[in-house]
N, C-alpha and C positions, 0 to 999 in steps of 0.2 A: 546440388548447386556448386559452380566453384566458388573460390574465394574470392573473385572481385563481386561478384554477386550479393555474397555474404555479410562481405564488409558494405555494399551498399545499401542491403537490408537494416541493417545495423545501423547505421546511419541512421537511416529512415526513421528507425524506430527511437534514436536518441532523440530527434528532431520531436515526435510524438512524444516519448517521456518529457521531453522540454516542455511541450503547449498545454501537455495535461496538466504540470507541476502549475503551471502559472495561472490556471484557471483553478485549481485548488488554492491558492494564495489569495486570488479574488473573491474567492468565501468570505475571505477575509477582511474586506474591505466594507462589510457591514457595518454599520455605525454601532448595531447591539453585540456583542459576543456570549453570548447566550451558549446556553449545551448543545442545542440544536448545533447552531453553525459550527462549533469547533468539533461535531460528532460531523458533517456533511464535511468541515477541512481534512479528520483524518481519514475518511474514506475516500477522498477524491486526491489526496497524498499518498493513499496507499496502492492506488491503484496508476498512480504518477510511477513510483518508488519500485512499482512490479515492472514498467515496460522499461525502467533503465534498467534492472539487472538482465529482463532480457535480450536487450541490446548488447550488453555488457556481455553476457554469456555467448552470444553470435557473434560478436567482433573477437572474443577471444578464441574463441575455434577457428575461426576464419586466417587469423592472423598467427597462430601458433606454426611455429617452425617447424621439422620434421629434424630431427638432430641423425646425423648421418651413420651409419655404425660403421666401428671399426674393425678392420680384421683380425679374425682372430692370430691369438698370438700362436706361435709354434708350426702355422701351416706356411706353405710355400705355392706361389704359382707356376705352373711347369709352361 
């Protein structure tokens, strides 16, 4: 893929770590807080928490620079 791809996947996938994080949150919004619900908030947290690093990890490849090399020292071009 190239990188505008990449970084648009990324996105994508931020946008999805977003909607998951927030429906984990609404676990929350039980009136009881019980071990149940706070065991179903950090699995549905955790699984929020895994697609922004993968996102995280695709936007930084995507967006990393290629640093240019320098010439070596001592040589000359004829």
């Amino acid at each position: 893929m190239n990188n505008v791809a990449e970084v648009a996947r990324s996105t994508a996938l931020f946008f999805e770590a977003d909607r998951l994080e927030a429906l984990a949150y609404s676990i929350l919004d039980a009136e009881a807080k019980t071990g149940e619900i706070w065991k179903k908030f950090k699995e549905a947290k955790a699984i929020a928490d895994a697609k922004r690093v993968e996102a995280t990890r695709i936007w930084i490849q995507a967006t990393r620079q290629k640093k240019p090399t320098s010439p070596k020292l001592g040589t000359q071009s004829v």
